[in-house]
C-alpha positions in Angstrom: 72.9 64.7 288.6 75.2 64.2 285.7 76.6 61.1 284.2 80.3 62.8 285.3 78.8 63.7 289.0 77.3 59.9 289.3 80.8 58.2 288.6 82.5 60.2 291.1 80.3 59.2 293.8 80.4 56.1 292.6 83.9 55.4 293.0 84.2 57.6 296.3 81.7 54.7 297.5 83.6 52.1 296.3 86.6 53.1 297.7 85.1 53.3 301.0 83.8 49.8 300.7 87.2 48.5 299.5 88.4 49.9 302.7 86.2 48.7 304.8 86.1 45.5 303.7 90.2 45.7 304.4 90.0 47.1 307.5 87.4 44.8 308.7 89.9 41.5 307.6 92.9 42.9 309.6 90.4 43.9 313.1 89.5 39.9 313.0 93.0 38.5 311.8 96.4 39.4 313.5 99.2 38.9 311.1 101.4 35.7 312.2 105.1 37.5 312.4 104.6 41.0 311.6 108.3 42.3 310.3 107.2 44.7 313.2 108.5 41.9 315.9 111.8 42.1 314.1 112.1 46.0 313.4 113.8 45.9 317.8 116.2 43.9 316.6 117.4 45.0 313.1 120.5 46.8 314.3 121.8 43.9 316.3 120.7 41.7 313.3 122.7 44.1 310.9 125.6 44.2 312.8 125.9 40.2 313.5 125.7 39.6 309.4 128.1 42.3 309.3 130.5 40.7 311.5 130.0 37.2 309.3 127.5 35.6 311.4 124.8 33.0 309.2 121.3 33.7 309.1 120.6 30.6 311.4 122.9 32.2 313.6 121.0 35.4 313.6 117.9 33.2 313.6 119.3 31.1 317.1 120.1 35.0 318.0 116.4 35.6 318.0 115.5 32.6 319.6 117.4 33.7 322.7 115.3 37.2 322.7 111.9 35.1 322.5 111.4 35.4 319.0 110.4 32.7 316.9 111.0 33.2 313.5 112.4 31.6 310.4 115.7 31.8 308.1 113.1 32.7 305.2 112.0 35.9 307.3 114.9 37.0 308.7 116.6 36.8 305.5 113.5 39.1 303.5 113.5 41.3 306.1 117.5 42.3 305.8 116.8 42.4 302.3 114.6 45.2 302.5 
């Protein structure tokens, strides 16, 4: 085996470790508020900032759906 042949298996393996090693941390930990939870509600969020509501509003909004989340998160996720 070449020097050349060596490094790409080498770094195919390591890749494959990398991977696993990431898909093995998200099996055993659940994110706490995936933007996921929010993605239902992110026309109804758009149009109540459009309409001039606060963030808190939107936030007491979500609150009333069953979602708990925060001004910090609602406000990154309307950035995006």
């Amino acid at each position: 085996m070449s020097r050349q042949q060596a490094n790409v298996v080498r770094n195919r393996f390591m890749a494959k470790a990398e991977k696993q090693r990431v898909d093995a941390f998200m099996a055993r930990e659940k994110p706490k508020l995936a933007a996921t939870v929010l993605e239902p509600f992110d026309q109804d969020m758009r149009t109540l900032r459009d309409k001039g509501y606060t963030i808190r509003q939107i936030v007491a909004f979500l609150r009333e759906q069953g979602i708990e989340t925060s001004v910090t998160t609602v406000r990154n996720f309307l950035k995006e």
